[in-house]
DSSP file (Angstrom, degrees, kcal/mol; ACC not computed):
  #  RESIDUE AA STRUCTURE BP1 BP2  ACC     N-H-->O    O-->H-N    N-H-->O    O-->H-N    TCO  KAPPA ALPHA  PHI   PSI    X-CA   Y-CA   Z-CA
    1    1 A X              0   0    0      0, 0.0     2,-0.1     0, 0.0     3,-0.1   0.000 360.0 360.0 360.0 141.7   36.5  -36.6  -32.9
    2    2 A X        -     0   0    0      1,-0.1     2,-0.6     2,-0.0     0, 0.0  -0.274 360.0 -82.5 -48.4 143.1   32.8  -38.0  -33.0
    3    3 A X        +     0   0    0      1,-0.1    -1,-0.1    -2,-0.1     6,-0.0  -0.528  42.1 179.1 -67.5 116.8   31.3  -39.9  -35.1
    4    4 A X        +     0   0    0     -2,-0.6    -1,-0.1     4,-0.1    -2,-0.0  -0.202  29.5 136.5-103.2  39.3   29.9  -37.9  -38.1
    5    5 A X  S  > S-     0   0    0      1,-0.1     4,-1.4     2,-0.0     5,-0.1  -0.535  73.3-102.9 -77.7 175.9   28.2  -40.6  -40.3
    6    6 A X  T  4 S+     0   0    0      2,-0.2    -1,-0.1     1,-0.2     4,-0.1   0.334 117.0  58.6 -75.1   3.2   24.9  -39.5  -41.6
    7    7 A X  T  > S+     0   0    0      2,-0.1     4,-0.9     3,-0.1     3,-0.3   0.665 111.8  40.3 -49.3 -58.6   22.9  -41.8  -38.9
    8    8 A X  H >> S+     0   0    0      1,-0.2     3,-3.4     2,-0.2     4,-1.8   0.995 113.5  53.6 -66.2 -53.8   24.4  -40.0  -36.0
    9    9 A X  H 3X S+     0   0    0     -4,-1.4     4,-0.6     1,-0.3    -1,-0.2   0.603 117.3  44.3 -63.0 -11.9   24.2  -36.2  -37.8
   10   10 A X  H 3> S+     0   0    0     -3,-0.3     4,-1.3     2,-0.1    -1,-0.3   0.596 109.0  49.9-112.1 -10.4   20.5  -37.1  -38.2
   11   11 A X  H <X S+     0   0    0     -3,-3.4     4,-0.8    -4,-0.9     5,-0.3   0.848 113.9  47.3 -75.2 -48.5   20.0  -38.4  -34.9
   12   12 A X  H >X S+     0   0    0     -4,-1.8     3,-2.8     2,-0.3     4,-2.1   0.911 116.2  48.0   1.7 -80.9   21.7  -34.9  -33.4
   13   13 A X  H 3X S+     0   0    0     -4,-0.6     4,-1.6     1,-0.6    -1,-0.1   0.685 106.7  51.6 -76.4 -59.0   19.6  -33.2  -35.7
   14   14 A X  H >X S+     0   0    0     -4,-1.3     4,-1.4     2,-0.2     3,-0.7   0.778 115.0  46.5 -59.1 -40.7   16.5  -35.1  -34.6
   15   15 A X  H <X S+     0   0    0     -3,-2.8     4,-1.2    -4,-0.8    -2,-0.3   0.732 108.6  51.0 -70.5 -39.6   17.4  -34.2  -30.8
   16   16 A X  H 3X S+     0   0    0     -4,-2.1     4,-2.5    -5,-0.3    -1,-0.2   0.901 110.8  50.7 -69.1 -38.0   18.0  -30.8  -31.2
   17   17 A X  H <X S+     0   0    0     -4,-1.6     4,-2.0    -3,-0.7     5,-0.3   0.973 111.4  43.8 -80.3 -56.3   14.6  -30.4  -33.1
   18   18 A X  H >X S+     0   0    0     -4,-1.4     4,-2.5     2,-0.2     3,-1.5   0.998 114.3  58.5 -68.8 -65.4   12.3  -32.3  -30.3
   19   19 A X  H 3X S+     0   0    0     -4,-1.2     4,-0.8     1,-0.2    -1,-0.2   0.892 115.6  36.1 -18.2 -70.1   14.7  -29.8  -27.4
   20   20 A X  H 3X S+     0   0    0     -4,-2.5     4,-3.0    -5,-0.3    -2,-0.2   0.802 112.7  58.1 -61.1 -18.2   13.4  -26.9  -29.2
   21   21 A X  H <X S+     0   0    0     -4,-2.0     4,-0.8    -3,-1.5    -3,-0.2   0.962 119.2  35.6 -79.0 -55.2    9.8  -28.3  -30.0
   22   22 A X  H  X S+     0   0    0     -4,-2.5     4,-0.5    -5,-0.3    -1,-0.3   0.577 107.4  59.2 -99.7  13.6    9.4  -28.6  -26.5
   23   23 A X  H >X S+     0   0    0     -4,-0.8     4,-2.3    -5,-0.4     3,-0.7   0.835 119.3  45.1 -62.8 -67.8   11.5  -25.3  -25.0
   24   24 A X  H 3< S+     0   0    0     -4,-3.0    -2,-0.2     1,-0.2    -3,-0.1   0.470 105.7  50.5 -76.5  10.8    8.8  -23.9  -27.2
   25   25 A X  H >X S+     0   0    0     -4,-0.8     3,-1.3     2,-0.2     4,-0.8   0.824 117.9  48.0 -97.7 -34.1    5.4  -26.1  -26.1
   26   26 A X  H <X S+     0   0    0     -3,-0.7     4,-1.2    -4,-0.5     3,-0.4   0.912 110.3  48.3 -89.3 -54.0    6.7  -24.9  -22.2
   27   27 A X  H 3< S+     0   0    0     -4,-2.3    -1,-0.3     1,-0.2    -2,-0.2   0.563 115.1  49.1 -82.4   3.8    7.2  -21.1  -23.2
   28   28 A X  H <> S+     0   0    0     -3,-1.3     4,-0.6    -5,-0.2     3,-0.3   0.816 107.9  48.7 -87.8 -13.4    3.5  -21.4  -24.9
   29   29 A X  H  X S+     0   0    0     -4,-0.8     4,-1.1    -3,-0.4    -2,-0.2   0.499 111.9  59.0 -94.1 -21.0    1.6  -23.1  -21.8
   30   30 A X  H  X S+     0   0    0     -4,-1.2     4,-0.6    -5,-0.2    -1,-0.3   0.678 107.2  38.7 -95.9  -4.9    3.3  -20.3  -20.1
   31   31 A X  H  > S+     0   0    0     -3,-0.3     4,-1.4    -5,-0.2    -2,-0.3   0.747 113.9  53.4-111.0   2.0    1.8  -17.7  -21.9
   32   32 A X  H  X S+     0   0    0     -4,-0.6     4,-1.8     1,-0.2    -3,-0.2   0.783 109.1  55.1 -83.0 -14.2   -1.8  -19.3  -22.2
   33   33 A X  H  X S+     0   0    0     -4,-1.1     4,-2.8     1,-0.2     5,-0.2   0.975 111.9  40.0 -60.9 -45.5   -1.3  -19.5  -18.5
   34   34 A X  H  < S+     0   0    0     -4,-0.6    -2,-0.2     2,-0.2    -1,-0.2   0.818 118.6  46.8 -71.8 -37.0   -0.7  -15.6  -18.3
   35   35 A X  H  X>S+     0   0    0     -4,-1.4     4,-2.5     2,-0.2     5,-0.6   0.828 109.4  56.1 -69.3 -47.7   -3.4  -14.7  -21.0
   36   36 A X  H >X5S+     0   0    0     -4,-1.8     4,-2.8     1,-0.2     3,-0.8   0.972 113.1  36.0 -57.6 -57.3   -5.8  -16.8  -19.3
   37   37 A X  H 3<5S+     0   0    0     -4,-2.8     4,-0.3     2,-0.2    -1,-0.2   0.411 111.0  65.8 -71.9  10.2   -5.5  -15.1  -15.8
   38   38 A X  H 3>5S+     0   0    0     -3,-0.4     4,-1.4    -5,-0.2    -1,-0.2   0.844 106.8  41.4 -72.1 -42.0   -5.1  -11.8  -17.9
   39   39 A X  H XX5S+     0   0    0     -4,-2.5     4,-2.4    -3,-0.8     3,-0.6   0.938 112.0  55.9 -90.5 -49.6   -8.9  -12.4  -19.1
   40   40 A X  H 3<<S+     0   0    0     -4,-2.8     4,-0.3    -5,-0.6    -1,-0.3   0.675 101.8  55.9 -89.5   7.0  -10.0  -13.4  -15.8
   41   41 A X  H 34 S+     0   0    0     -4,-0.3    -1,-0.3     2,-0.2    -2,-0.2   0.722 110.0  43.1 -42.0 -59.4   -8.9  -10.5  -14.2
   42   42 A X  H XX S+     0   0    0     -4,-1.4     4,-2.4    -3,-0.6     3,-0.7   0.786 102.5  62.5 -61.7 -46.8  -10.7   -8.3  -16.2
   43   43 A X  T 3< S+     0   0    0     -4,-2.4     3,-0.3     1,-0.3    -1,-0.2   0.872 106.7  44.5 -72.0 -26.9  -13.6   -9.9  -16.4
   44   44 A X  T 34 S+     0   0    0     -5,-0.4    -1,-0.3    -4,-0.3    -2,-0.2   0.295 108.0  59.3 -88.9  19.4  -14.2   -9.7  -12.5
   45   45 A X  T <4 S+     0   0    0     -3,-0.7    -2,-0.2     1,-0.1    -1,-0.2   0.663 100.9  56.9 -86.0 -15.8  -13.2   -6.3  -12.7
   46   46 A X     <        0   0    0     -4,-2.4    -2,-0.2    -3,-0.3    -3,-0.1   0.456 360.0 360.0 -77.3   9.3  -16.2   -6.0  -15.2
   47   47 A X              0   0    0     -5,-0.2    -1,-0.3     0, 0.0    -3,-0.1   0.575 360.0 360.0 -97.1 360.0  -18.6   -7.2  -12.7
């Protein structure tokens, strides 16, 4: 079994959070990418 003292379970914890933090900094830079060439799409169709 692993070691479950409260050091490791907060170290985990801490891993697991900064994984997701940055899963979720990569799926926003991918949607300012998509919004950004959304807008600049439109706007040379407005020309």
């Amino acid at each position: 079994m692993g070691d479950r003292s409260p050091k490791s379970v907060q170290k985990q914890a801490a891993q697991k959070q900064s994984k997701t933090n940055s899963a979720n900094s990569k799926k926003q830079q991918v949607a300012n990418t998509q919004a950004a060439a959304r807008t600049k799409a439109a706007s040379s169709k407005k020309k």
